[in-house]
SERO-4910 file (N, C-alpha, C, O; in steps of 0.05 Angstrom, whole numbers):
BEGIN
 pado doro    nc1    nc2    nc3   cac1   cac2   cac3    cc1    cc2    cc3    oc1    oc2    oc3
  Unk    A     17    -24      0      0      0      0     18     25      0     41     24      8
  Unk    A      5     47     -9     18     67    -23      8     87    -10    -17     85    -14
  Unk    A     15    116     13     -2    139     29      9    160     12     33    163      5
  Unk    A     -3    170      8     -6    194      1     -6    221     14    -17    237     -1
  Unk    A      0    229     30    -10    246     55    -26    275     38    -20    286     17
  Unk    A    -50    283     58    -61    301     47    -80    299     20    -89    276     13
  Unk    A    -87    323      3   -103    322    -15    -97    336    -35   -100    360    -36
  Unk    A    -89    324    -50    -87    330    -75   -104    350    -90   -126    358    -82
  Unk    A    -92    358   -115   -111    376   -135   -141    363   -146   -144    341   -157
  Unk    A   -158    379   -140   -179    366   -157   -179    375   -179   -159    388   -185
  Unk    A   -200    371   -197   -209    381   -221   -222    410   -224   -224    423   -244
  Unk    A   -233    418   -195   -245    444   -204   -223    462   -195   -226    486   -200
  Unk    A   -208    457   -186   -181    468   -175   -171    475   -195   -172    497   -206
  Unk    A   -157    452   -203   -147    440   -236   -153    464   -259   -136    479   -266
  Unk    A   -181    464   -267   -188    476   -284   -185    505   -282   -180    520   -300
  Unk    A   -190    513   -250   -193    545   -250   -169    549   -257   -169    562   -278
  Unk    A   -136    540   -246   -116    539   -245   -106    551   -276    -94    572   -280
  Unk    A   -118    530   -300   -120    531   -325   -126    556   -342   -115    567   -361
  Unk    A   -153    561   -322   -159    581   -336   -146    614   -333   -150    633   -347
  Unk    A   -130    612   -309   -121    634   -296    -90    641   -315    -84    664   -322
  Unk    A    -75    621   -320    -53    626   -345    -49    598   -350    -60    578   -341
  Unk    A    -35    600   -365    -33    568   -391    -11    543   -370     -9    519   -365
  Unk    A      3    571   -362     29    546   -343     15    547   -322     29    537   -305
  Unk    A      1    551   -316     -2    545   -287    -14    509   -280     -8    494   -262
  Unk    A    -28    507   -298    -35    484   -299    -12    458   -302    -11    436   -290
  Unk    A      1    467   -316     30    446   -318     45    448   -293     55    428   -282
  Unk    A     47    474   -283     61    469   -257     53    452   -226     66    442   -207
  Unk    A     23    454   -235      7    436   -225     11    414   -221     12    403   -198
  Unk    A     13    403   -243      8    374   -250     43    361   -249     46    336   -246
  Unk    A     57    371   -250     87    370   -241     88    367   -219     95    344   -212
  Unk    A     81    389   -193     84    384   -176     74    357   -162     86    342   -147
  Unk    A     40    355   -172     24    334   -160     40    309   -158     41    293   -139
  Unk    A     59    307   -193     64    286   -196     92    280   -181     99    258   -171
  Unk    A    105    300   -180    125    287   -157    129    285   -128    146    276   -114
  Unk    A    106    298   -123     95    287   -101     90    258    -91     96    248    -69
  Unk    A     76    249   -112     75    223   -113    108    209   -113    120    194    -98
  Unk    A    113    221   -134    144    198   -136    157    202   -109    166    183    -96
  Unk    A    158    225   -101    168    229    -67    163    213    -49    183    215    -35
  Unk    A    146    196    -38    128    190    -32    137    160    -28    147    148     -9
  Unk    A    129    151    -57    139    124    -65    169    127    -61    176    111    -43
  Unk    A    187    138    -68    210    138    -52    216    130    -18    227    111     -6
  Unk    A    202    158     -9    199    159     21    197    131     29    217    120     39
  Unk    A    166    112     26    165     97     34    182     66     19    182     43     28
  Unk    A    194     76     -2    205     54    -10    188     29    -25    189      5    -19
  Unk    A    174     41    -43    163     26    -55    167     15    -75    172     28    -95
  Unk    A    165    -14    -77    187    -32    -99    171    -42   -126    147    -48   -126
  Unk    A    191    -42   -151    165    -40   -174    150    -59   -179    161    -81   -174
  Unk    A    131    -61   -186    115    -89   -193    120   -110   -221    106   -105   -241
  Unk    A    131   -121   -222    137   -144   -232    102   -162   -254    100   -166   -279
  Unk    A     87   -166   -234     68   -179   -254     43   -166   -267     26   -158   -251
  Unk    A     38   -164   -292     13   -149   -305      1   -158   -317     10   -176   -331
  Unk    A    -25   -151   -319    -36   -126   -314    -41   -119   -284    -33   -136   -268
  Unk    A    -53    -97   -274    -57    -96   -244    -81    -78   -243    -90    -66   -262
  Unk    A    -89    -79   -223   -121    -73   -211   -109    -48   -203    -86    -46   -212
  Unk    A   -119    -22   -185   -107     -4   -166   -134     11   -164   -148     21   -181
  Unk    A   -137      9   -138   -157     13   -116   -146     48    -98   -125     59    -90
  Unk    A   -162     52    -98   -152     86    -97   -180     94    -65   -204     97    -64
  Unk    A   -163     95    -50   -188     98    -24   -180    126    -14   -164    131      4
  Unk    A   -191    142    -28   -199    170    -16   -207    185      5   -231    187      9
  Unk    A   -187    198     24   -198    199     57   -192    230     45   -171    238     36
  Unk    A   -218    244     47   -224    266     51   -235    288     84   -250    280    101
  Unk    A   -223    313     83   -226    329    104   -254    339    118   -260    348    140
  Unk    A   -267    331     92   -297    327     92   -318    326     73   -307    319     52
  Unk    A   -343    331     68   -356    322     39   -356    346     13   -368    347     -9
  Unk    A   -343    359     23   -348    383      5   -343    384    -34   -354    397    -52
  Unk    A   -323    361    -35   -318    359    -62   -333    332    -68   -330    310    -58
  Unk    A   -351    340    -89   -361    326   -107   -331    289   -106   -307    292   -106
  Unk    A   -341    269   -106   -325    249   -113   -313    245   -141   -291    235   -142
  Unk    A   -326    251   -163   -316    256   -192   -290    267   -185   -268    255   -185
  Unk    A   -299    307   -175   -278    314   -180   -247    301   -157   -225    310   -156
  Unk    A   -256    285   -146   -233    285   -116   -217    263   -143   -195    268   -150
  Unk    A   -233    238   -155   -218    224   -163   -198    232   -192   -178    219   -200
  Unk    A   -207    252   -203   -204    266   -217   -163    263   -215   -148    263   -234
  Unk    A   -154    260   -189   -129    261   -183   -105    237   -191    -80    234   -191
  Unk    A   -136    217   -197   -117    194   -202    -94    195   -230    -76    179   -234
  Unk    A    -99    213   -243    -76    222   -258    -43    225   -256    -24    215   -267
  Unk    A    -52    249   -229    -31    260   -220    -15    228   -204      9    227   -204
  Unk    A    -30    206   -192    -17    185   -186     -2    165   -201     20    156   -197
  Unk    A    -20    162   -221     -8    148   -244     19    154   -257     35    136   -263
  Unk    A     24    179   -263     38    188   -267     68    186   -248     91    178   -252
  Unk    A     55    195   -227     77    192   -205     83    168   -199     98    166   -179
  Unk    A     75    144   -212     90    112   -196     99    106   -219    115     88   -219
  Unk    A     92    119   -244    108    116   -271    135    127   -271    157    116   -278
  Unk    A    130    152   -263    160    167   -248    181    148   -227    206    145   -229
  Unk    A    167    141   -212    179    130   -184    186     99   -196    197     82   -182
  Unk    A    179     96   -220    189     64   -227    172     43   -214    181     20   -211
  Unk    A    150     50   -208    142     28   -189    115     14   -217    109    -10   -215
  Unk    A    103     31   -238    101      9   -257    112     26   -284    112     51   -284
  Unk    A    122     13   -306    132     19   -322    115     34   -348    125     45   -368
  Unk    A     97     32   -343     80     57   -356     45     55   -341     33     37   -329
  Unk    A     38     78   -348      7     81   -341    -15     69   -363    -38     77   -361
  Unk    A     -9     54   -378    -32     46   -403    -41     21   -403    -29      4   -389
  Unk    A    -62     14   -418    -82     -6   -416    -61    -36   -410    -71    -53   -396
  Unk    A    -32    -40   -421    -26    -58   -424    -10    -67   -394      4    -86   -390
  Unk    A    -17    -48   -377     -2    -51   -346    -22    -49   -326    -23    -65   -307
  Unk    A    -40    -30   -328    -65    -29   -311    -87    -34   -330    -92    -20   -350
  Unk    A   -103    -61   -318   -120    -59   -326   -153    -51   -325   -174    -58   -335
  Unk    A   -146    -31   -305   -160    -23   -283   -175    -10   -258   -163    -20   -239
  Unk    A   -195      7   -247   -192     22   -221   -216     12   -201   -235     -3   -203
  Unk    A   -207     27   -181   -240     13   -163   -234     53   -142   -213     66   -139
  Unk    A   -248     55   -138   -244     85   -118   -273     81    -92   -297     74    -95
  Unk    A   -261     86    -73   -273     89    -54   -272    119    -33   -252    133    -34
  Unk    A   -283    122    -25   -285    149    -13   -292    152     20   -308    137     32
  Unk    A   -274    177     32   -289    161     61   -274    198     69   -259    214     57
  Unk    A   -291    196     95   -277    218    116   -263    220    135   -267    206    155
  Unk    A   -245    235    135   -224    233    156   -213    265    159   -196    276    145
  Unk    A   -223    274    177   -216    308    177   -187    311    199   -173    332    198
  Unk    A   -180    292    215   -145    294    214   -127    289    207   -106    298    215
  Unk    A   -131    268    185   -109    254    162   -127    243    139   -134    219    135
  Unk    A   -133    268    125   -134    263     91   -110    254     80    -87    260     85
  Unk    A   -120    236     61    -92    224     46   -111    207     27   -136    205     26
  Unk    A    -87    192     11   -110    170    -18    -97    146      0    -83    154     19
  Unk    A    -98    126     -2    -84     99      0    -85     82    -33   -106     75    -44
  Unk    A    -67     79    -41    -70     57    -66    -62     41    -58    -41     38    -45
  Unk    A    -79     23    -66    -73    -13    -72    -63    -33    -94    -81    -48   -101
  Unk    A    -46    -36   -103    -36    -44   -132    -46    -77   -129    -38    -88   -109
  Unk    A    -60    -90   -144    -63   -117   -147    -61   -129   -167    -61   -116   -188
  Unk    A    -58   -155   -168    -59   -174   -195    -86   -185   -203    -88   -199   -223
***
């Protein structure tokens, strides 16, 4: 399992971000993503070996305020970041074949948890 700490960019975030200047959005999505690879570092997370894989994305939010669309909206910025971090060797149909997202509250430790499976 994979923590995440905190909460990530959503999509309406995302978008305003976009619409406010052109980079801002890239800087965005840079940071999100190495965040992630940070992360997977930190905890030392080792690459996965067998594919395709499932990844289960459990969403602990600060409270209900964001729509669930947009909260998952982030799984991007993850994907990306374990592609970074080496932990799978690309984000496309032929490595994941798959998501499941769950959602829950937690207003003193928001964070995602991923689950990578076979």
């Amino acid at each position: 399992m994979i923590i995440i700490k905190g909460e990530l960019t959503d999509l309406n975030q995302y978008i305003k971000a976009l619409n406010s200047h052109r980079f801002v959005g890239s800087k965005i999505k840079k940071e999100e993503t190495e965040r992630v690879y940070w992360e997977c570092k930190e905890q030392k997370i080792k690459p996965i070996t067998k594919f395709p894989v499932k990844i289960i994305y459990n969403w602990y939010s600060k409270n209900k305020r964001k729509d669930i669309d947009n909260v998952a909206f982030s799984k991007k910025f993850i994907n990306d970041g374990l592609t970074m971090a080496e932990v799978l060797p690309d984000d496309s149909r032929k490595y994941i074949k798959g998501f499941s997202d769950n959602f829950f509250i937690d207003k003193e430790f928001p964070r995602v948890e991923i689950e990578i499976i076979n």
